[in-house]
N, C-alpha and C positions, 0 to 999 in steps of 0.2 A: 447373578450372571457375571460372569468375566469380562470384561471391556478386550474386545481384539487390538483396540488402538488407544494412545495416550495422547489427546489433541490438547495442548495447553491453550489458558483462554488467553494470547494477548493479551487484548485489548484491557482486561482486567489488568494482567499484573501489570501493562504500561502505565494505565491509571495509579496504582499506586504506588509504582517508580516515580512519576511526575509531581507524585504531592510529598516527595521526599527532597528536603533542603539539597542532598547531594547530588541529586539526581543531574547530569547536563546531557541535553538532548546533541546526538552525533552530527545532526546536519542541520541546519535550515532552509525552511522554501524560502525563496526570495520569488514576491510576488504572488503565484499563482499558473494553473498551467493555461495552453493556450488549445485550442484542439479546432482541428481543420479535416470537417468529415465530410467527404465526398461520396459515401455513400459504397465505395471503391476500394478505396488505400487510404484511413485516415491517418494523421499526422499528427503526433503533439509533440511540442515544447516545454522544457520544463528551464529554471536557473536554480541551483542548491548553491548555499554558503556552508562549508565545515573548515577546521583548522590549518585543511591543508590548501586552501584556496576556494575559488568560485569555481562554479561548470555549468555551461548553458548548452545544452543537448536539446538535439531532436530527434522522434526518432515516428517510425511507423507499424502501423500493425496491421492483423486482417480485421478488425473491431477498434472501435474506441478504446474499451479497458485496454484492449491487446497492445493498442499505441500508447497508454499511460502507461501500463507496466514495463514496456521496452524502456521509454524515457528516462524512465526512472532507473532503473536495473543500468541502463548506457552509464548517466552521469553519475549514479552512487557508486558503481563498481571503478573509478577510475581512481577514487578516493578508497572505498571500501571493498578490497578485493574479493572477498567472505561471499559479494552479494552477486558472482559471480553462478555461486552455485544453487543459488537458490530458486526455488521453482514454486510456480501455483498451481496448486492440483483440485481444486474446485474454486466453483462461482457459484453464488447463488443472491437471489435479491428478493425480497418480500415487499409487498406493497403495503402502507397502515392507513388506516382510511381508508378503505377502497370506495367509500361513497363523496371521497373528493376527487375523482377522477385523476386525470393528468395532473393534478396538482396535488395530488397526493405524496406526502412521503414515505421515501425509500429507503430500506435498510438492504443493505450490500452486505454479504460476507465472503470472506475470501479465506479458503486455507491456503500454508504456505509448507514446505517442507525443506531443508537444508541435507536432504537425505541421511540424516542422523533423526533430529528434533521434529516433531510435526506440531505445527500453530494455528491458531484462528485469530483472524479481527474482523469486527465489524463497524459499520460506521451508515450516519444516517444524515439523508439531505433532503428538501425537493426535487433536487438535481442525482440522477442515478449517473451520470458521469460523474458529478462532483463527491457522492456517496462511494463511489468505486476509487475514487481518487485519493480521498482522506483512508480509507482502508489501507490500498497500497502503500500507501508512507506508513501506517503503524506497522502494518506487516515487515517493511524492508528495515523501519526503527529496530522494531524486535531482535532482527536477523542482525545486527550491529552488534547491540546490545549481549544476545550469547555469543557471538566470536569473541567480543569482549570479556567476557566471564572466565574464558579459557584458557 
């Protein structure tokens, strides 16, 4: 059967960009994010380090991921214009163990599309914010990485 769509795996090929000598990653977190959920309008904060400086952004959404992906998208794009255009066109999240309850871990996945390329990452925590969170950075890593290619 013919595949409708070409979803590249991320998360794999970053993996083995990463265990490449040449490989330098486009930005750093500095720290870690902050998230302030009211249940309402939550809020996060993120700092990134890349070549061209620091950026300490906040920003908010109608969900938590939705405030993580703004923050991120805010401060990468001011550095990384590319990340302007990029967009998440599903979510999804699996629970493993489900006989550990709430403290089960969570695998997040998220596709990503740059309206040319379509991606996937996924990424796994006991924390489904912080599971949503390390996705979003491979995803927006990725989206770096092919404007860089070009």
């Amino acid at each position: 059967m013919k595949r409708l769509l070409n979803i590249r795996d991320a998360t794999k090929e970053l993996n083995i960009l990463r265990s490449l000598d040449s490989y330098e990653k486009p930005f750093q977190l500095l720290g870690t994010y902050r998230l302030i959920d009211d249940g309402h309008r939550p809020e996060a904060t993120v700092s990134v380090k890349a070549d061209h400086g620091e950026m300490h952004e906040a920003a908010t959404g109608v969900g938590p991921v939705d405030a993580l992906a703004n923050v991120l998208k805010k401060s990468l794009a001011s550095i990384f214009p590319c990340i302007r255009a990029i967009k998440l066109v599903d979510f999804s999240s699996r629970i493993h163990d489900t006989k550990a309850g709430t403290s089960a871990t969570v695998e997040v996945s998220i596709i990503f599309t740059d309206g040319t390329e379509i991606w996937s990452v996924a990424a796994i925590s006991e924390n489904i914010n912080m599971a949503s969170f390390l996705a979003l950075l491979d995803g927006f890593e990725y989206a770096i990485w092919l404007e860089a290619r070009q």
